[in-house]
C-alpha positions in Angstrom: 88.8 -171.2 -74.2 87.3 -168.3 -72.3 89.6 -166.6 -70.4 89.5 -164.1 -67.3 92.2 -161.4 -66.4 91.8 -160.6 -62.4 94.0 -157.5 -61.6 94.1 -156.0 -58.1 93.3 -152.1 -58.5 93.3 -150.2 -62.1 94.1 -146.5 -60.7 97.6 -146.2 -61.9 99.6 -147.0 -65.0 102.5 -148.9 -63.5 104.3 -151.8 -63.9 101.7 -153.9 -62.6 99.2 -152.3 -65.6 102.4 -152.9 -68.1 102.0 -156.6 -67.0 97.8 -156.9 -67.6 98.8 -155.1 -71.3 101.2 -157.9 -72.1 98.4 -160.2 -70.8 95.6 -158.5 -72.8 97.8 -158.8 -75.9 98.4 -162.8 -75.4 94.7 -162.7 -74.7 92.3 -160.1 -77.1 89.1 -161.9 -75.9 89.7 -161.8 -72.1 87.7 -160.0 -70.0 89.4 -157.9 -66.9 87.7 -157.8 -63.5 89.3 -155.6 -60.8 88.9 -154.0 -57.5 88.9 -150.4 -58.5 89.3 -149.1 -61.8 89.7 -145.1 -62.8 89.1 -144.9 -66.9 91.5 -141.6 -66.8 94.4 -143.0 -65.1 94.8 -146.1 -67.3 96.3 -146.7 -71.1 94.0 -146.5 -73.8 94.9 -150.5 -74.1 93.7 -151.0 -71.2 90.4 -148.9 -71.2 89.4 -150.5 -75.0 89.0 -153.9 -72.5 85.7 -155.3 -71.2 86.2 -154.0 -67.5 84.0 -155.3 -64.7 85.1 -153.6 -61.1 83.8 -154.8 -58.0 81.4 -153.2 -55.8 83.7 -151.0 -53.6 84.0 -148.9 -56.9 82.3 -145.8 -55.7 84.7 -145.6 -52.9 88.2 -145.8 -54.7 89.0 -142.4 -53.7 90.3 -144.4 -50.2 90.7 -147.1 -51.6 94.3 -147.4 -49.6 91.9 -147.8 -46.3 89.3 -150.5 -47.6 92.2 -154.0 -47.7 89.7 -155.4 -44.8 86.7 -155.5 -47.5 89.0 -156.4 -50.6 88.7 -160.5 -49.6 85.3 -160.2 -49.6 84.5 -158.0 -52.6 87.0 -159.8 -54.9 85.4 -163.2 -54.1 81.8 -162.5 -55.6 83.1 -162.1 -58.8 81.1 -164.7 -61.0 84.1 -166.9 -62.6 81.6 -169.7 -63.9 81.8 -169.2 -67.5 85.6 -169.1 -67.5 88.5 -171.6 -68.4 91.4 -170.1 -67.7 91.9 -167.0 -65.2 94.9 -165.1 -64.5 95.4 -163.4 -61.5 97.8 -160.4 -61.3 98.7 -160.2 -58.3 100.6 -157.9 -55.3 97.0 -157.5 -53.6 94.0 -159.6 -53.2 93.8 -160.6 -56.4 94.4 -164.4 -56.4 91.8 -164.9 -53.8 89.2 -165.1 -56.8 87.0 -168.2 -56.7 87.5 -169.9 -59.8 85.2 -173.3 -60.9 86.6 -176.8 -61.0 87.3 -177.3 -64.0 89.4 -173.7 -64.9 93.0 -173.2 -64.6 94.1 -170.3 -62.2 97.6 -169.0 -62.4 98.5 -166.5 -60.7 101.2 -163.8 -62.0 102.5 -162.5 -58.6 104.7 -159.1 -58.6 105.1 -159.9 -54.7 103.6 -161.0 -51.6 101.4 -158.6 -50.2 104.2 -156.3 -48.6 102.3 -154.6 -46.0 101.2 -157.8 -44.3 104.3 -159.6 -44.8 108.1 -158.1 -45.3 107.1 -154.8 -44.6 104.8 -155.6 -41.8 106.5 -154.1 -38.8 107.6 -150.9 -40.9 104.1 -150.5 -41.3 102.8 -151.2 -38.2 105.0 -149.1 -36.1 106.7 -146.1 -38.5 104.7 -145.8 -41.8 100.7 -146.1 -40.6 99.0 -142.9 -38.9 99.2 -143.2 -35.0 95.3 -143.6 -34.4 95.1 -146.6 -37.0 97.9 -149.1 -35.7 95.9 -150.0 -33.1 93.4 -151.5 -35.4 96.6 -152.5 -37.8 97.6 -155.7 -35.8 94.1 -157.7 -35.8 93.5 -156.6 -39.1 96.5 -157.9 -40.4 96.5 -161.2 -38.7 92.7 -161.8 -40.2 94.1 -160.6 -44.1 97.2 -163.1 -43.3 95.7 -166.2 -42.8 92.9 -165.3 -45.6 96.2 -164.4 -47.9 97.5 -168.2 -47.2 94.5 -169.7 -47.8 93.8 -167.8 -51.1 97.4 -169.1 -52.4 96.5 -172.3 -51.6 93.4 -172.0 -54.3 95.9 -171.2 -57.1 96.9 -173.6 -59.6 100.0 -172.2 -61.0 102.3 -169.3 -59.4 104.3 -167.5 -62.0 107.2 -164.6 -60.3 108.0 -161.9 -61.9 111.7 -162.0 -60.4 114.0 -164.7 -58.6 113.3 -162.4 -55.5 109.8 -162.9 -55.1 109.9 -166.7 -56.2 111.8 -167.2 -53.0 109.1 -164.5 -51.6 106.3 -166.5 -52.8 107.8 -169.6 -51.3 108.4 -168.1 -47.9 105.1 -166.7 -47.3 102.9 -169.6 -48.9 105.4 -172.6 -49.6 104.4 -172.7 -53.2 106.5 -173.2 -56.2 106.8 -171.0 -59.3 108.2 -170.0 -62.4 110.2 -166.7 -63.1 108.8 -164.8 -66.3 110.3 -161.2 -66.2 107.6 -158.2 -67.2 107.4 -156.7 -70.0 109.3 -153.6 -70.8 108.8 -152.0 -74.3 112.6 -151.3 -74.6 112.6 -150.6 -78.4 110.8 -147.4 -77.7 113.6 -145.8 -75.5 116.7 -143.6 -76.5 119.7 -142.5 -75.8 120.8 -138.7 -75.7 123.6 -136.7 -74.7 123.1 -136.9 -70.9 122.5 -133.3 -68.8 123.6 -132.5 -65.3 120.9 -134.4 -63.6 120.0 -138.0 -62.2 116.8 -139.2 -62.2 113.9 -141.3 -60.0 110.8 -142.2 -61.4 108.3 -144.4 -58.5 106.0 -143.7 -56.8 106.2 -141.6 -53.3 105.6 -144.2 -50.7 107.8 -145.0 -48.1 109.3 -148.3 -48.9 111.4 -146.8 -52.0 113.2 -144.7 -49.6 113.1 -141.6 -51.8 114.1 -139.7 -48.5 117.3 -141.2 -48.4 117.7 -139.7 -51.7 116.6 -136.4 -51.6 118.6 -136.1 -48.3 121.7 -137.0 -50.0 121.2 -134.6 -53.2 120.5 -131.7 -50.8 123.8 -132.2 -49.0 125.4 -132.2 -52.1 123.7 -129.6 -54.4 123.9 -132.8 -57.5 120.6 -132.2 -59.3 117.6 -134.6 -59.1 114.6 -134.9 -60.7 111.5 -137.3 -59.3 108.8 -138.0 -61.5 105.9 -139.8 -59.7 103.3 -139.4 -56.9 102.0 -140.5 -53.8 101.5 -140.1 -50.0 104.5 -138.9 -49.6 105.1 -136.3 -51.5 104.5 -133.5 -48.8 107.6 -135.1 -46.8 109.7 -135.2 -49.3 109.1 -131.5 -50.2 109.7 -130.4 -47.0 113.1 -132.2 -47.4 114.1 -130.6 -50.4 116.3 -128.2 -51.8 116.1 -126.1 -55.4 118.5 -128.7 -56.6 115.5 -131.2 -56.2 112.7 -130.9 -58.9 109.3 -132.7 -58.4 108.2 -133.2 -61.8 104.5 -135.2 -61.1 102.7 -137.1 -63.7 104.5 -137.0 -67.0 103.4 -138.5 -70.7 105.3 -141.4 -71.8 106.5 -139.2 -74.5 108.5 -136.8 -72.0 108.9 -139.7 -69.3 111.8 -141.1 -72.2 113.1 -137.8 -72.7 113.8 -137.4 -69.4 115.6 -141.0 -69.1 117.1 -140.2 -72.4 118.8 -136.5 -71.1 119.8 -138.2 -67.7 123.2 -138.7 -66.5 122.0 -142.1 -64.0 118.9 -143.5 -62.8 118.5 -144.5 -59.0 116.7 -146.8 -57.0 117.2 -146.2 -53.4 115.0 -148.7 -51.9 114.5 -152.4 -52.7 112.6 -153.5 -55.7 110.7 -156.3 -56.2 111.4 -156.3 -59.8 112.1 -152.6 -61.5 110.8 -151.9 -64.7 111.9 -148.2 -64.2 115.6 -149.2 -63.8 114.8 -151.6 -67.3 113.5 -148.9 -69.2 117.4 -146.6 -67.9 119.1 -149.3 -69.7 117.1 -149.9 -72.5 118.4 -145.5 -72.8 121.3 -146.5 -72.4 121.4 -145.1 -68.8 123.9 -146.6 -66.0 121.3 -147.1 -62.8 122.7 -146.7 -59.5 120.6 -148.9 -56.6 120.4 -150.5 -53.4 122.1 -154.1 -53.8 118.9 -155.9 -53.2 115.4 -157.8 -54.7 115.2 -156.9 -58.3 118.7 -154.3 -58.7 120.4 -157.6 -58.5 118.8 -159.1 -61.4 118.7 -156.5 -63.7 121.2 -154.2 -63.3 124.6 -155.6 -65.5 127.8 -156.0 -63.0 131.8 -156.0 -64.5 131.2 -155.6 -68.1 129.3 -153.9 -69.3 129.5 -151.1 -66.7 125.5 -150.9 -65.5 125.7 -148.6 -62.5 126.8 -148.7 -59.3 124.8 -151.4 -56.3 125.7 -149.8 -53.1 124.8 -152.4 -49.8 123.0 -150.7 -47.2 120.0 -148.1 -47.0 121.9 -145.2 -45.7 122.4 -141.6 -46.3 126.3 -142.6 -46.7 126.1 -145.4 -49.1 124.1 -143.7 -51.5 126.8 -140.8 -51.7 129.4 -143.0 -51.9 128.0 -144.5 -54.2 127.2 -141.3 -56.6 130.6 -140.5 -55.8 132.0 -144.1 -57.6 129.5 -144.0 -60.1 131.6 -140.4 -61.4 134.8 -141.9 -60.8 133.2 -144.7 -63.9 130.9 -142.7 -65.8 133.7 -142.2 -68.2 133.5 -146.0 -69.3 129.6 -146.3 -69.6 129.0 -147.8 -73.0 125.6 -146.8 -73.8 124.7 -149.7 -76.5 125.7 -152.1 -74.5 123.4 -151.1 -72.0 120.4 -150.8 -74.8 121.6 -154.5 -75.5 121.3 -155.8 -72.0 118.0 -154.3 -71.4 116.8 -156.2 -74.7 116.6 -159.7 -72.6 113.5 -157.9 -71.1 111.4 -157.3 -73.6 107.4 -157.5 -74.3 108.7 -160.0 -77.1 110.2 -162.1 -74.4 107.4 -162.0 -72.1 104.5 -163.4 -74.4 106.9 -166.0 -75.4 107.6 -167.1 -72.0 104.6 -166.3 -70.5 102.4 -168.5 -73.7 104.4 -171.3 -73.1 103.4 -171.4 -69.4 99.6 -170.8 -70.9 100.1 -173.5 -73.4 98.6 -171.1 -76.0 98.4 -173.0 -79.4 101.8 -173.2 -81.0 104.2 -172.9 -78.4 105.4 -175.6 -76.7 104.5 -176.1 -72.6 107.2 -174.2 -70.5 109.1 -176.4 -68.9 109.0 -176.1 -64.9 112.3 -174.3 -63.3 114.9 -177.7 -62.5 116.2 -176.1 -59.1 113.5 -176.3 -56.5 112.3 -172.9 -54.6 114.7 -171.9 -51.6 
């Protein structure tokens, strides 16, 4: 069986990228195709891969402004010699045109937010004045090709309850929940230092303002590790309390969950390996009660964190202020424990059962329908 990995950009090593890895492991002979792919920005796992990118290469560098060509440049890829491709998917991805007789499944992180959920956040607050005009027929063209595509898939697997129901609202298509991967064996717990901690990346949606508002009311100290487009905003919001740490190795990435007093998620999460990999340090993660928070974060015992309800200012710091009313009683182990249930281990079971790989059985198809 020759198999095809489709992933929608390689220019970052998130989760997304954590997901083709676990893919790439089930799967040493596949070959990767993709949008836009960076050699530098990408695991050595991934680069050791047969990589074919699409012609819109060259111009990656704005890559954020080219979603108009991405139908078209994902569908010439030549799937003929293929039997079985994978899409991985928050973008264009699944829009690949596969032969007859091949098996597409599609392992969707979400809907495309930015023409669906998130569509009048973008269109009116979050997208440069001089482009919205061109926003709204754009979008409605990239919706209707976004249905259609769905419709080509065989098999939709979610990464989270969450976006099943997303994947059912937006294209009326059942799937299967198979969690990402999250190497949790390689984090640690250490005596936590006087400072909470956000790793993501700086785009508007994770609501990282909310946060760095709150913490320079407050004086608590905060580091952020991640980049993005809005980095310059967030700066501008900040205090000395407030450390922007970039880019980090994975080596000092854990150190820094492992020295942390809490991790936070202020914004809605599709799934959140980042708040995975705070529990499997044994890290309490304090979040907004919503998408993935509500499936990974353990509530009543043991003691995970603190959800708060509403994207405010105010609910975060109430919120911080509860969390060190209980940080007394959080029991680091049982934490590390928790965060087990989301392991790589866990995903390549799961995930070749849904393959049928050779010697696990067929996964079994979710009894409860989609909402």
């Amino acid at each position: 069986m020759r198999a095809a990995i489709i992933h929608y950009w390689l220019l970052n090593q998130r989760g997304g990228e954590a997901v083709v890895e676990g893919l790439c492991r089930l799967l040493p002979d596949a070959d990767l195709f993709t949008l836009f792919y960076d050699p530098a920005r990408v695991s050595p796992a991934i680069r050791a891969r047969r990589i074919r990118a699409s012609f819109l290469n060259p111009l990656r560098r704005w890559y954020r402004s080219l979603l108009p060509l991405m139908p078209l440049a994902i569908e010439q890829f030549d799937l003929r010699d293929y039997d079985l491709v994978i899409s991985s998917e928050s973008g264009p991805a699944k829009g690949v045109i596969v032969p007859s007789g091949a098996r597409h499944v599609c392992y969707c992180h979400t809907p495309m937010r930015y023409l669906w959920d998130l569509y009048p956040a973008y269109s009116r607050e979050w997208t440069p004045g001089w482009k919205r005009p061109l926003m709204a027929p754009a979008a409605n063209y990239l919706r209707l090709w976004d249905y259609a595509a769905a419709q080509r898939v065989d098999d939709f697997i979610a990464n989270s309850h969450n976006i099943q129901r997303r994947i059912w609202r937006c294209y009326r298509r059942e799937s299967q929940v198979v969690h990402p991967p999250v190497a949790v064996e390689t984090f640690f717990w250490k005596p936590p230092e006087d400072y909470f901690l956000i790793v993501a990346e700086l785009v508007p949606y994770k609501r990282i303002d909310s946060a760095v508002r709150s913490f320079a009311q407050t004086g608590r100290k905060l580091r952020i590790v991640g980049t993005g487009p809005e980095y310059r905003n967030l700066k501008r919001l900040a205090r000395s309390n407030i450390e922007f740490c970039g880019r980090v190795s994975d080596q000092d990435l854990r150190e820094l969950y492992a020295h942390s007093r809490a991790f936070l998620v202020p914004g809605e999460e599709d799934f959140g390996i980042a708040a995975v990999e705070a529990l499997a340090s044994g890290k309490p993660v304090i979040a907004l009660a919503r998408g993935g928070a509500l499936e990974t974060v353990p509530r009543g015992d043991p003691v995970g964190g603190v959800l708060y309800g509403e994207p405010r200012d105010f609910d975060l710091a109430e919120a911080l202020a509860c969390f060190e009313r209980l940080e007394p009683s959080i029991k680091p182990a049982e934490l590390q424990r928790h965060a087990a249930a989301f392991s790589e281990s866990q995903f390549s079971a799961k995930m070749a059962g849904v393959l049928g790989l050779p010697g696990v059985p067929a996964a079994v198809r979710l009894a409860e329908p989609s909402p």
